[in-house]
Every structure is written in C-alpha cells, then in structure tokens.
C-alpha positions as CSV (number, residue, x, y, z in Angstrom):
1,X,-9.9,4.3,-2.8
2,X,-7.7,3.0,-5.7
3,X,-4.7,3.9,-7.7
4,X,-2.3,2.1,-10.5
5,X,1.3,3.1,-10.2
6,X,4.5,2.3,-11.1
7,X,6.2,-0.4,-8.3
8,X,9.6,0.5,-8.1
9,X,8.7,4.9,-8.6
10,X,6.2,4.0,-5.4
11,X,9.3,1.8,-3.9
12,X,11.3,4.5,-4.1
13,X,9.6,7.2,-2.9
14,X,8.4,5.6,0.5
15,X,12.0,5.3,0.9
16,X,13.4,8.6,0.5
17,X,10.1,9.5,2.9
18,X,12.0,8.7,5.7
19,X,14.5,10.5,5.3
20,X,17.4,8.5,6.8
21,X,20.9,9.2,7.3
22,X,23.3,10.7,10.4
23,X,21.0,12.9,12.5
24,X,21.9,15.2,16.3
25,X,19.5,12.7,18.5
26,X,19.8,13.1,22.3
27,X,22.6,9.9,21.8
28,X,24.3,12.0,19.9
29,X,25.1,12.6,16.0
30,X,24.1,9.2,14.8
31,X,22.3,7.2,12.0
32,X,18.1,7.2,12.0
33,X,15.7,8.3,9.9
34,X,12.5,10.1,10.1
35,X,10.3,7.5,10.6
36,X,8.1,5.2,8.1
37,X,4.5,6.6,8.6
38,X,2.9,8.4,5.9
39,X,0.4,10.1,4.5
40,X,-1.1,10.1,1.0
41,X,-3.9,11.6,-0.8
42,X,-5.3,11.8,-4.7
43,X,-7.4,15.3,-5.2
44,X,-8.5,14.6,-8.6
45,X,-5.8,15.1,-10.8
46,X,-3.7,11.9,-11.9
47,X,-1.3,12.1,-9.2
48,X,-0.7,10.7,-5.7
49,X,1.0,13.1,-3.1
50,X,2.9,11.6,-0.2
51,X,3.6,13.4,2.7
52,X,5.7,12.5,6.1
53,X,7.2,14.7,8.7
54,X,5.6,16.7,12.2
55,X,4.9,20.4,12.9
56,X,8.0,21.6,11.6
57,X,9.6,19.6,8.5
58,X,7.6,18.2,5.6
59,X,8.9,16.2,3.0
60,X,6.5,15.9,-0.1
61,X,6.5,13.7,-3.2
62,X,3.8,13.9,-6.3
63,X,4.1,10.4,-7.9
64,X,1.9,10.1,-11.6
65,X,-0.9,7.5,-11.5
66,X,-2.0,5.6,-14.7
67,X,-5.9,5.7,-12.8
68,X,-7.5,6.8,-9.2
69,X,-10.4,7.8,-7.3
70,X,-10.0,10.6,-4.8
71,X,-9.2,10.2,-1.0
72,X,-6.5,10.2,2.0
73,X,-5.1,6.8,3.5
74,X,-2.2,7.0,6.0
75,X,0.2,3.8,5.5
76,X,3.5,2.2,6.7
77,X,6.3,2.2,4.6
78,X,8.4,-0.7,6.3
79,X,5.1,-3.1,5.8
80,X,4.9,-2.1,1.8
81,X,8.4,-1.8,0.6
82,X,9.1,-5.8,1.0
83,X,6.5,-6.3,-1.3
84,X,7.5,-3.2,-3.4
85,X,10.5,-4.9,-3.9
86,X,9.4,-7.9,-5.5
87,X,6.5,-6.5,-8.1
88,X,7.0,-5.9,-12.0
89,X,6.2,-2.9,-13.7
90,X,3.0,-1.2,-12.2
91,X,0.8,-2.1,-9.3
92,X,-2.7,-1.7,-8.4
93,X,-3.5,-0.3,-4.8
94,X,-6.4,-0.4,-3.2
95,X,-7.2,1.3,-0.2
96,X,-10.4,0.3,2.9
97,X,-9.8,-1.6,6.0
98,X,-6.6,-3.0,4.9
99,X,-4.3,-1.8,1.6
100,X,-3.9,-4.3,-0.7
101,X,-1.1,-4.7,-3.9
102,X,-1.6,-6.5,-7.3
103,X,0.3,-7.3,-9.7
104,X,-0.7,-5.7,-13.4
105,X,-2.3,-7.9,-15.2
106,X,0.3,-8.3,-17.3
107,X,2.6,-9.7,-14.7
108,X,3.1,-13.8,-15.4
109,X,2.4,-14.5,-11.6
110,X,-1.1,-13.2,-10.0
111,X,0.5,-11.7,-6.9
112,X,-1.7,-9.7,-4.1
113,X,-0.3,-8.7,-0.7
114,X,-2.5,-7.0,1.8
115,X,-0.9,-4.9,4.9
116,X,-2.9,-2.8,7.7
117,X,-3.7,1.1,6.8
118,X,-2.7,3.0,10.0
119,X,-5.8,4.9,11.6
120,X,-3.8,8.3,11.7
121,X,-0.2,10.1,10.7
122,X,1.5,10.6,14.1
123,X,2.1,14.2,13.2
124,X,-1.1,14.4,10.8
125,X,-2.3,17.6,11.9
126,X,0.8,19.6,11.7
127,X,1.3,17.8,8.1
128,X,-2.0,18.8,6.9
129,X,-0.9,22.6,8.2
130,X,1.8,22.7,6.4
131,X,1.0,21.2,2.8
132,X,-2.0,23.8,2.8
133,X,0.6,26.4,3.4
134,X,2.9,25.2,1.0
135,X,0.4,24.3,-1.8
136,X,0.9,27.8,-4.1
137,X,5.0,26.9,-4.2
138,X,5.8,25.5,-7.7
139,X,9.0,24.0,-9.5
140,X,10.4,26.6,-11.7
141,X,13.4,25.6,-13.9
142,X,15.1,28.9,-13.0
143,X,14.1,30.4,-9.5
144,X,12.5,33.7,-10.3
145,X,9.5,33.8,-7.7
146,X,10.1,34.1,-4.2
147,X,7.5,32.6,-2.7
148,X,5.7,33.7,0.4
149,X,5.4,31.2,3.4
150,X,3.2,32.3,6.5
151,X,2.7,35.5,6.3
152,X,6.6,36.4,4.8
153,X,8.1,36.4,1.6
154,X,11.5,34.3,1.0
155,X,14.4,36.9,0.1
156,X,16.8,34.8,-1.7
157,X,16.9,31.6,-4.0
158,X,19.8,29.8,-6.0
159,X,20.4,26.2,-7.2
160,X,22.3,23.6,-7.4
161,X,22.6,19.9,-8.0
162,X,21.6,16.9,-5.8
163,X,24.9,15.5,-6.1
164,X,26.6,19.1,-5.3
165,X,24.2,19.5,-2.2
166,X,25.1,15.6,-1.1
167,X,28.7,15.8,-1.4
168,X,29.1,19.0,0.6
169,X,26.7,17.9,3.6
170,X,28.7,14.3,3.3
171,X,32.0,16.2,3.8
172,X,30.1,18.2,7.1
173,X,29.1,15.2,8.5
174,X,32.7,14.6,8.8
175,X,33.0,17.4,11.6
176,X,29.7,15.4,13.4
177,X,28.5,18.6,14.6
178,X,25.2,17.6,13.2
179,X,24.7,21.4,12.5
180,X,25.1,22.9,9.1
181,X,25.7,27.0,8.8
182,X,24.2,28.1,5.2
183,X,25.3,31.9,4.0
184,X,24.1,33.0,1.3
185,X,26.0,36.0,0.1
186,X,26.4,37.8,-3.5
187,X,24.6,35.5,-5.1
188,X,26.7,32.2,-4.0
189,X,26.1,29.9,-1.2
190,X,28.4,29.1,1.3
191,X,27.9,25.8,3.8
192,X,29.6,25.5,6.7
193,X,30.4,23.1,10.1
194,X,31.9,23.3,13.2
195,X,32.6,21.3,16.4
196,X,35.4,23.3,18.0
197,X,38.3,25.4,16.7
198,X,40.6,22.7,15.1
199,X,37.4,20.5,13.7
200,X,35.4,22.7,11.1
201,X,34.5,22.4,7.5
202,X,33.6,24.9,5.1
203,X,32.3,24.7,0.9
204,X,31.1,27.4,-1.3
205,X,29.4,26.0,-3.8
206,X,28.9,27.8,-7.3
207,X,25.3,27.8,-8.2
208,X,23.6,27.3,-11.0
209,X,21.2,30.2,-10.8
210,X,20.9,32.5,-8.2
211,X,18.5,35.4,-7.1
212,X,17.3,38.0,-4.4
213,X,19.3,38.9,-1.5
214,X,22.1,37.8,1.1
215,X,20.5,35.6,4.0
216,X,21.9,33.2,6.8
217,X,20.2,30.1,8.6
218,X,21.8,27.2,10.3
219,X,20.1,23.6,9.6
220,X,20.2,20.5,10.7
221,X,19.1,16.4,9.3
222,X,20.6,14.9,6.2
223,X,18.1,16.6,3.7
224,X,20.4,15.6,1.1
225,X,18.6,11.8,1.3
226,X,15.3,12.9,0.3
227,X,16.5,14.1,-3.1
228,X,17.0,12.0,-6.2
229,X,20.5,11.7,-8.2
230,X,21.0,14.5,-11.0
231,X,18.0,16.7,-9.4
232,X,18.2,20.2,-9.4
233,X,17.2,21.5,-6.8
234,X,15.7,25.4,-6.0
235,X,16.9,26.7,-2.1
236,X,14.9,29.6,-1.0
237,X,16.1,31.3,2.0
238,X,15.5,33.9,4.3
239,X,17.2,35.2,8.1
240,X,16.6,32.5,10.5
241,X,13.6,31.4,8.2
242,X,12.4,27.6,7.5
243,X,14.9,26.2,4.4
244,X,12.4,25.3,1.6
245,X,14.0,23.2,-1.1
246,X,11.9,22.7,-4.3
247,X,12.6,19.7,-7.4
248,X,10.4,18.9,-10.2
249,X,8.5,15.9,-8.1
250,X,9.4,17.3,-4.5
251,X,9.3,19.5,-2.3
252,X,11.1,19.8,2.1
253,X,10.3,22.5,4.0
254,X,12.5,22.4,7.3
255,X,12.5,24.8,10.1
256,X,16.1,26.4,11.0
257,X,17.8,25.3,14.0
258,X,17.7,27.4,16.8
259,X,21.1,28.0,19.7
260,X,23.9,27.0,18.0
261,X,25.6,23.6,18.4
C-alpha cells in the first residue's frame, strides 16, 4: 500500500487524532489525550481516512492524496510526527512490514525514515463498528438532514464556529468539573458546568444555523482539540443520545455521559 500526501496536512492530522487536552481520569480532571494509535484506510477514491477512538467515541479525518492504492494499515502517531515535522511539501508513504516516508522528489535532500506499522488498533473492532455506522453522515454547509445513527434519527442540529465551541468549553474547564451540560432549546444552544453551588459556568452561544427540536445531553473530553481554527462545525443532538459533530474534513461521534458529576 502507497499514498503521496501533503507533510504538514498528514502532521497535523495525527495530532488532532489524539485528542489531547484536560480530561475526568480516575486522578482526577487532568491533562491527557486519547492516545496515538490509529487506523487508516484508502477505499479507492483519492483520499485517506484516519480513524482513532474505542467502542464509544470516534474521531475521523479524510485527508486528499495526490496517488494511492487501496488498503488498511494501523500506525503510531508519536513514531511519525518527528519525522512529519522535518519534511517539505508532500511525502510518499508506503505501507508492508514497516511504513516508510520520502521526501518528494523535488525535495533538495533525499530523506526516507522507516517506523514499525502496529499489528492492530487497540479498539479496532469497535472503530470499524462505528465508521460503518457513521459512513451515510455528510458535511452540509447548512444542517438540513438529520441523520439517523443506530436505529434513531437525530432531533436537532445547529452550528457554530470552532473558535466559539473552544472558547466556551475553555471557560468550563475553569469549573474542572470535567462535565459539560448542552441544552438545546428554541433553536439556541446553551453549555453549561458545575462543581458545586458557588463554582458553575454557563454560555449560550448564538448559532449560526439551527434546526429541529429542543434536546439535552451532558458530555464530557475536550472535543474542542480535534477541530481546526475557523471550522464550522454542524452539532446534531438528541435526549441522552451520542453528540455527533460534523466539519468539512471531519467528523467525532461521542457517547453522552451517563450519572452526573
């Protein structure tokens, strides 16, 4: 298996994979990520799809590809992104026993960097569930489908920006309840916080679209991470339903939190 992509799009996406920022662990609300395993696949058309997360969160990014013959590897991000780091322009990848990185040939120093492929996703199975079950949801500029997930339909979806969905979360994490309340009432989202009665936060957000009807689900994770600046970003909800959160390259599907913080 092969692929020729751009270094630092490829770079970038391995590390918004992981997901990292102030998670609720069992030490407590602190910094992590979700790990730098991942999966990736080419189906035919020009574009490689990279996938991380278990059984109940998936995180998915389609990157373009210049060329690439179909397959599935599974890879480690924190062996690839030093060398990531240090390539011009785009980058040929390609995939057996081990994955190796070259340089285009345009590059002025002939570089190739081989790292082991991993043998299997830790969550692989669960990831491969939930991709097929996700793979009719599309990016519409303006949310007008609801889109089913299992066997129910969404009931509500509005959006806003990356940096509007970031700053708000930021402020929560202030409260370091870890947990995040989302209402979603006439039309206009509401995020909320709260580690006792004195340490609470609260932000209604204006969207900038917005369809379907009220729901409420409580959240938790910095999701915020896994987006790029200026995105917008389409939220469909439903009652104590997984969050789904589609861009124009991406896509997270996370399961609500269940009991409260």
């Amino acid at each position: 298996m092969e692929f020729t992509i751009r270094a630092k799009q490829f770079k970038e996406a391995l590390e918004q994979l992981q997901v990292k920022g102030r998670n609720l662990t069992n030490r407590g609300f602190s910094s992590g990520n979700f790990g730098s395993s991942f999966l990736a696949e080419i189906t035919g058309e020009r574009e490689l799809v990279l996938y991380n997360g278990d059984a109940t969160f998936l995180v998915q990014i389609k990157l373009p590809i210049t060329e690439g013959t179909v397959g599935r590897f599974v890879g480690d991000s924190n062996y690839l992104l030093p060398y990531l780091k240090s390539f011009d322009e785009s980058v040929s990848v390609h995939v057996d026993e081990y994955i190796t990185l070259r340089g285009s040939s345009g590059d002025a120093n002939s570089r190739t960097a081989s790292v082991p492929q991993l043998i299997e996703h830790p969550s692989q199975q669960g990831l491969i569930r939930l991709s097929g079950m996700v793979s009719h949801i599309m990016y519409e500029p303006a949310p007008q489908t609801l889109f089913h997930f299992s066997n129910k339909q969404y009931e509500g979806a509005f959006t806003l920006t990356s940096n509007q969905f970031q700053n708000c979360i930021k402020n929560c994490e202030l409260v370091k309840s870890g947990i995040y309340n989302l209402n979603f009432v006439n039309l206009v989202p509401t995020f909320s916080t709260r580690m006792n009665r004195t340490n609470n936060y609260r932000e209604t957000i204006t969207p900038v679209f917005a369809i379907g009807e009220p729901a409420t689900l409580d959240f938790s994770s910095p999701l915020y991470s896994f987006f790029g600046k200026e995105q917008l970003l389409n939220f469909y909800v439903r009652d104590e339903f997984p969050l789904l959160i589609v861009a124009d390259d991406r896509l997270l599907l996370k399961a609500p939190h269940v009991g409260g913080n």
